[in-house]
C-alpha positions in Angstrom: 31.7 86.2 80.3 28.3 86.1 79.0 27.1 83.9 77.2 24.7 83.3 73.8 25.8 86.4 72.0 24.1 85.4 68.4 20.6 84.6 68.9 20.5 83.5 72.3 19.7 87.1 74.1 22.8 86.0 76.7 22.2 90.1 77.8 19.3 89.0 79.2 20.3 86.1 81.4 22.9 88.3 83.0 20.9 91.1 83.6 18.7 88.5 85.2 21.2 87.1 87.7 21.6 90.6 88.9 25.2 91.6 87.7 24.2 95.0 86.3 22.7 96.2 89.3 25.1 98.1 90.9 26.6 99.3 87.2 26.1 103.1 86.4 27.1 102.7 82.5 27.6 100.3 79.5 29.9 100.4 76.6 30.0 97.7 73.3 31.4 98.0 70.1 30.7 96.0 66.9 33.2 96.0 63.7 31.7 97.6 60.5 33.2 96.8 57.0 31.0 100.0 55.7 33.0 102.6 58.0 36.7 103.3 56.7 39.0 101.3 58.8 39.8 103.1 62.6 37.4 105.3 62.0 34.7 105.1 65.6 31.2 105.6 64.5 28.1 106.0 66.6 25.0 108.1 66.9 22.3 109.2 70.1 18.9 107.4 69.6 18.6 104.1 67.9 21.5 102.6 66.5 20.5 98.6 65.6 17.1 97.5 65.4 15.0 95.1 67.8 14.1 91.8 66.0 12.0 88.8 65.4 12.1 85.8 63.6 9.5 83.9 62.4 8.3 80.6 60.6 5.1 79.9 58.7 3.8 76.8 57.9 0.9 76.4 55.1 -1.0 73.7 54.9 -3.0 72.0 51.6 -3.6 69.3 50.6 -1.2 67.1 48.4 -1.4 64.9 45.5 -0.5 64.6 42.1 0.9 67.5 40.2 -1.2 66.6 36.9 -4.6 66.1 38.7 -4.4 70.0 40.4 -7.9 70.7 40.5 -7.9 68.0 43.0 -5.3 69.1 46.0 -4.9 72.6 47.5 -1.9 73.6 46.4 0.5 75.4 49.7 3.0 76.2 47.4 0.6 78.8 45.0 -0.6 80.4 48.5 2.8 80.8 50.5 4.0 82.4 47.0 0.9 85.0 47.7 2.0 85.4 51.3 5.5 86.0 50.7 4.7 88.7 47.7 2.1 90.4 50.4 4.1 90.5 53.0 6.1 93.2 51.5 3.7 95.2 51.3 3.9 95.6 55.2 7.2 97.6 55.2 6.0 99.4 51.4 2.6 100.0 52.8 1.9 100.2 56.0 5.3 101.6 56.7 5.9 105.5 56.8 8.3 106.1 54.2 10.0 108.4 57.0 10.2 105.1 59.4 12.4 102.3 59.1 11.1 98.4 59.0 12.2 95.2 57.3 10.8 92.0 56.4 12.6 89.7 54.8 12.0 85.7 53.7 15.3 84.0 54.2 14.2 80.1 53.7 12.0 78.1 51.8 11.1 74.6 51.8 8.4 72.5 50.2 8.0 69.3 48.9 10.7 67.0 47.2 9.3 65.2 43.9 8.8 66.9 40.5 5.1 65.2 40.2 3.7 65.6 43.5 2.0 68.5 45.1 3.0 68.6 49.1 0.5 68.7 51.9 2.7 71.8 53.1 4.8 74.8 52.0 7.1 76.1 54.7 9.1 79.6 54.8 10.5 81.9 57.3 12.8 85.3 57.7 12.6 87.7 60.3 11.4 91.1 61.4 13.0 94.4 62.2 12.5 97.5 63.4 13.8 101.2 64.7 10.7 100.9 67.8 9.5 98.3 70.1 5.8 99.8 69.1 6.9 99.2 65.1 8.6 95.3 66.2 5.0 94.6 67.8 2.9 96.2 64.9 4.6 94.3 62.3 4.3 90.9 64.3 0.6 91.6 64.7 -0.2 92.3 61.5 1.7 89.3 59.9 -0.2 87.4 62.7 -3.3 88.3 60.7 -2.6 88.5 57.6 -0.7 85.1 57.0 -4.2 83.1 58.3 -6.6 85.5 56.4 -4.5 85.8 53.0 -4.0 81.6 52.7 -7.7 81.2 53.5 -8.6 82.5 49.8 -6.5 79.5 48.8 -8.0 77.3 50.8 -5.4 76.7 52.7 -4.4 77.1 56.7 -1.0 79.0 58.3 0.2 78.7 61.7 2.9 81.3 62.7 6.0 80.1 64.8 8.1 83.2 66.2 10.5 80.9 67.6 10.8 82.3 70.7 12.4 79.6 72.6 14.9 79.2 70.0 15.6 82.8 69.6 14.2 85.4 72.0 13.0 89.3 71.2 15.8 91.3 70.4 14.9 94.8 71.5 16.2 97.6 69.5 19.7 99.0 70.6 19.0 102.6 72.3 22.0 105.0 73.1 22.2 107.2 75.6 22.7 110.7 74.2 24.8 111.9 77.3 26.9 108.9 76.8 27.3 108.8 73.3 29.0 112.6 73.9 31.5 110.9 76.3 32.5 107.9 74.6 33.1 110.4 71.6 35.2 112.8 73.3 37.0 109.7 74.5 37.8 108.4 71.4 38.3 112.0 69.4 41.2 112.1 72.6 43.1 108.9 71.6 42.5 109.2 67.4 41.4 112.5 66.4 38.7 114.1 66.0 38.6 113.1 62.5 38.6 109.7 63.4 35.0 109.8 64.9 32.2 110.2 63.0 28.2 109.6 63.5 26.7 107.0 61.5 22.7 106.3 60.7 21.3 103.2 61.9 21.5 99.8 60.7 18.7 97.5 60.8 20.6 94.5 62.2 20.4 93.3 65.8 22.4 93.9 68.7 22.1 91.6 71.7 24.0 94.7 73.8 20.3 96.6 73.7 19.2 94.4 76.9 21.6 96.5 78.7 20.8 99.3 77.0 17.4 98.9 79.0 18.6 99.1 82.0 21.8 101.2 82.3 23.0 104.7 80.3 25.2 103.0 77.0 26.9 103.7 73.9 26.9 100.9 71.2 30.0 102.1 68.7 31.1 100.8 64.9 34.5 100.2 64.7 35.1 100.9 60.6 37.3 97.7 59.2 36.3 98.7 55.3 39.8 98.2 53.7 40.1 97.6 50.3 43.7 96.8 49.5 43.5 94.3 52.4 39.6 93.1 50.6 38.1 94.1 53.9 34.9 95.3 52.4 32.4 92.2 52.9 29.2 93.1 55.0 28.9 91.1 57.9 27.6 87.5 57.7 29.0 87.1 54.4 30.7 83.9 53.7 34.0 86.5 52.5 34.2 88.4 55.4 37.5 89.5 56.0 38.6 91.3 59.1 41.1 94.4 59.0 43.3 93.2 61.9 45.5 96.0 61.8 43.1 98.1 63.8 42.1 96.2 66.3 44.9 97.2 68.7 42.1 100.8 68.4 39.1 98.8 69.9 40.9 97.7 72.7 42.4 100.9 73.7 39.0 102.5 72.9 37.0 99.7 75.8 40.1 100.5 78.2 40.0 104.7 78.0 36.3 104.4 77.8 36.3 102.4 81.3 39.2 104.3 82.7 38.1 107.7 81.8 34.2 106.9 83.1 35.4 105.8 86.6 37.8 109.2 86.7 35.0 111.4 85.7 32.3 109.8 87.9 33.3 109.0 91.0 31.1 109.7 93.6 32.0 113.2 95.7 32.7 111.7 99.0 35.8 109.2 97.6 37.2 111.6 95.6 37.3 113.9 98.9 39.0 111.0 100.5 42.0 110.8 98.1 42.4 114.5 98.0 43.3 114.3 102.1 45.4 111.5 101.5 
């Protein structure tokens, strides 16, 4: 089993001890509470986006909260940085792309009198391309130094990659997407299976994406009799259990119909003379 699904890029450290090698295909499947419940959705192309998180620390210099003119305040210039970092999705962005940049913590100080030596916040990155993922990091490499400076202030960038590696973004094959759609339109209906746009979370299942043919599927749990309509990560989540019994017939048919359909000329000969 692998391991370090959330955060820990566990694709990687198998496909690094070599298990994929000798694999021709990959298959995954992710529950959605914004697809109706059974329905399979899934697309060609991108389907999650590769991701980064980061942490800035800005540093002033503290002291008391009535005597201003006499620190450098972090908190007034992290407050700039966060508002101008924005404007990397909203300007620098084409409005026909897709990138996020989101603050998710903040931290400074802990008196009501004092000014800290340092602000701290961080959030993370996201993105449809690798190329977009690496344009955004560089640019909030360069802007979170240059903006603070007009504050007087320094900000070192952590991308915490020790903590939580590069997530590249989730790539399906289109060739693949058109089996594992047959596959499921076979056991549901066609009406059951439906293609969905993006989403701009991250998928730990693109680092095998890189190196075999895949399909990365939603399986829709949005039920709202049973209040399974909470997006992921939220604190109500509630699963739609009754279809469940769908995504395990789904990873079986997918891997028992691929090695029907594939198998190399020479062994099916074999079988057909016995």
């Amino acid at each position: 089993f692998q391991p370090f699904e959330e955060g820990g890029a566990g694709a990687d450290v198998v496909l690094r001890t070599g298990a994929l090698d000798d694999v021709e295909a990959a298959f995954g499947m992710h529950v959605m509470p914004v697809v109706p419940t059974g329905v399979v959705a899934t697309r060609a192309g991108a389907i999650m986006a590769g991701a980064l998180s980061f942490h800035i620390t800005v540093r002033g210099r503290g002291g008391h909260a009535a005597l201003p003119h006499l620190n450098v305040d972090p908190i007034v210039a992290a407050s700039a940085l966060i508002a101008a970092l924005q404007t990397l999705v909203s300007r620098e962005t084409s409005p026909l792309g897709s990138g996020v940049v989101s603050v998710t913590l903040l931290r400074a100080g802990d008196a009501y009198n004092v000014i800290p030596d340092t602000a701290e916040f961080g959030g993370t990155v996201r993105a449809l391309t690798h190329e977009h993922l690496m344009y955004l990091q560089r640019r909030i490499n360069e802007m979170a130094p240059a903006l603070v400076v007009a504050y007087n202030c320094q900000a070192d960038v952590d991308w915490r990659l020790d903590e939580q590696p590069l997530y590249p973004p989730t790539i399906n094959d289109a060739e693949t997407v058109q089996f594992t759609k047959g596959v499921a339109a076979g056991l549901f209906g066609g009406a059951s299976v439906v293609d969905t746009e993006p989403v701009m979370a991250g998928e730990d299942f693109a680092f095998y994406c890189l190196k075999v043919p895949c399909t990365f599927a939603f399986l829709g749990i949005r039920n709202e009799t049973l209040g399974s309509v909470h997006n992921l990560h939220n604190p109500k989540f509630t699963l739609d259990e009754s279809v469940l019994y769908r995504g395990a017939a789904l990873h079986t048919a997918w891997a028992l119909e691929y090695l029907r359909t594939h198998q190399p000329a020479a062994a099916t000969r074999g079988k057909d003379e016995l």
